[in-house]
C-alpha positions, 0 to 999 in steps of 0.5 A, spaced: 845 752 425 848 748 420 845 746 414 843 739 414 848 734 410 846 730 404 848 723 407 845 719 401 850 723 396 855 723 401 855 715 401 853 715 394 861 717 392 864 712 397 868 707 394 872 702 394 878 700 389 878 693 384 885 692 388 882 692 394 877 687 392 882 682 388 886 682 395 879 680 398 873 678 394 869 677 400 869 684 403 864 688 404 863 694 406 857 697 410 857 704 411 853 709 416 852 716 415 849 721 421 846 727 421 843 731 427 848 729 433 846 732 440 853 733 443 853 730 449 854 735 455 859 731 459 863 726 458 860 722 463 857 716 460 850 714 460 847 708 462 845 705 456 852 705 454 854 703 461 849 697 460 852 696 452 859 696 454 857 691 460 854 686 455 861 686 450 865 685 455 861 678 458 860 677 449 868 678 449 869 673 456 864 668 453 867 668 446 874 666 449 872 661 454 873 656 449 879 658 446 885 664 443 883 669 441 886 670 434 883 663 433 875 667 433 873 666 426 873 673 424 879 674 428 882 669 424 880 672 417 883 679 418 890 676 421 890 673 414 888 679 410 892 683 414 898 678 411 896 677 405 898 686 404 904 685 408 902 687 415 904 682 421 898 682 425 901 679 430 905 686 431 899 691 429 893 687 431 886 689 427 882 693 431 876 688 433 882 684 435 885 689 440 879 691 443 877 683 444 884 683 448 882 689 452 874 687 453 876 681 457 877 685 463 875 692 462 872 696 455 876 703 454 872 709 454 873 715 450 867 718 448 859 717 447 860 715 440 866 711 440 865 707 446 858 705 443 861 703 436 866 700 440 862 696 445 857 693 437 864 692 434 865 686 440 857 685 441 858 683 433 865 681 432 867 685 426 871 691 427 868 698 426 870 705 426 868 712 426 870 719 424 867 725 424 863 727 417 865 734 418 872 734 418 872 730 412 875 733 405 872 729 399 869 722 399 871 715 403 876 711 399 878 704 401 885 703 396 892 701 396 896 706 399 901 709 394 905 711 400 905 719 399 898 720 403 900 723 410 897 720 416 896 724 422 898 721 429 900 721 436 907 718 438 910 720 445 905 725 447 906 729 440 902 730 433 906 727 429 904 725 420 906 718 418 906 714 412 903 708 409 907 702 406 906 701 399 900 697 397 898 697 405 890 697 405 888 704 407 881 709 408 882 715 406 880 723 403 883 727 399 887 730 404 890 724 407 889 717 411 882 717 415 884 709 417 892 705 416 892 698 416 885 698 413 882 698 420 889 698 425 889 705 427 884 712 426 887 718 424 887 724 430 884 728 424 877 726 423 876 723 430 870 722 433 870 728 439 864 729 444 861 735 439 861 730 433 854 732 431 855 728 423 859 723 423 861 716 418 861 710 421 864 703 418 863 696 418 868 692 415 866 684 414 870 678 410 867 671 409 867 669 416 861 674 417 854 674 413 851 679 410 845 678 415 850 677 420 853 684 418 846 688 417 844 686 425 850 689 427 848 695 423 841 695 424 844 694 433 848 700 431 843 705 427 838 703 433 843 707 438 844 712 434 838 714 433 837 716 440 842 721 440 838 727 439 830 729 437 832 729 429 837 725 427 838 722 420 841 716 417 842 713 411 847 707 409 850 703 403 853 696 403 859 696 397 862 689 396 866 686 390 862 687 383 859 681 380 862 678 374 858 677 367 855 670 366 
């Protein structure tokens, strides 16, 4: 057995950077950490993923019925954000955004806890990762990219390590990018596998959605993780821009 993590610590160094907030002041970052995962005996969803998977992809109908769906608010913010480091969001879509496109027909499924993050990201319009708390080397950061930190993918079948753009919005650890485009593409690295016992997860929030908005996603979120085994613990943390001095 594993010796249980410090998920108030491990939060408690997250971070991050002041050029990141001068980019976007209005981000705010809404951190989970969770310990005591049952891994999942098959891959085989159950049926209160089945049942949260349904009610996203009626949410992702219903929020497009009246219009694009670049259009949608928070959508719209993180095409800008993305613009404003360099990215064009048209060609690498956020990942709230790519999975609105697909939602509207069918949601992807890939595992027990990626396909709940996944269904709250499209419940709760805002878009939300999750990476695997034992695979990380050091804390979270969110930064500038300097263009030196390696990112492992998948391109035609095979491993491959890329590297971010210069100035590109980036999660990271000390061995590399978690997450490219601030929340574009996961690293196969600390991905979420069906033996994910600890795990991070990332709620990413610009002005288009409220604090209390972000807290309910949260609060939905920590709700299904809870009942992933018999002693599950959670801790979060919150991290937004500084406030200025009066």
């Amino acid at each position: 057995m594993t010796e249980p993590r410090d998920l108030d610590l491990i939060l408690s160094v997250a971070s991050v950077d002041a050029e990141v907030f001068e980019l976007r002041p209005d981000y705010r970052a809404l951190l989970i950490a969770i310990d005591g995962i049952v891994p999942s005996a098959s891959t085989t969803p159950d049926a209160v993923v089945d049942a949260l998977i349904e009610r996203a992809e009626s949410a992702a109908r219903e929020a497009v019925a009246t219009g694009p769906i670049e259009d949608l608010a928070h959508i719209a913010a993180w095409r800008e954000a993305y613009r404003q480091f360099g990215a064009k969001p048209q060609r690498t879509r956020n990942s709230l955004e790519a999975l609105m496109r697909r939602a509207e027909t069918a949601m992807p499924r890939v595992n027990r806890l990626t396909d709940i993050y996944n269904a709250i990201s499209v419940i709760h319009q805002l878009p939300l990762g999750g990476e695997d708390l034992t695979r990380y080397d050091g804390a979270p950061q969110l930064r500038r990219a300097v263009g030196d930190e390696p990112f492992d993918t998948v391109a035609e079948g095979e491993t491959v390590i890329e590297y971010p753009e210069v100035g590109e919005v980036v999660w990271c650890d000390d061995a590399g990018v978690t997450c490219r485009r601030w929340n574009w593409r996961q690293a196969r690295r600390t991905a979420l596998q069906d033996e994910t016992t600890s795990a991070l997860f990332i709620l990413d929030a610009l002005g288009a959605i409220t604090d209390a908005e972000l807290v309910a996603a949260a609060d939905e979120l920590v709700h299904h993780l809870s009942a992933l085994g018999p002693e599950v613990r959670i801790a979060r943390r919150i991290i937004n821009a500084p406030t200025s001095p009066a």
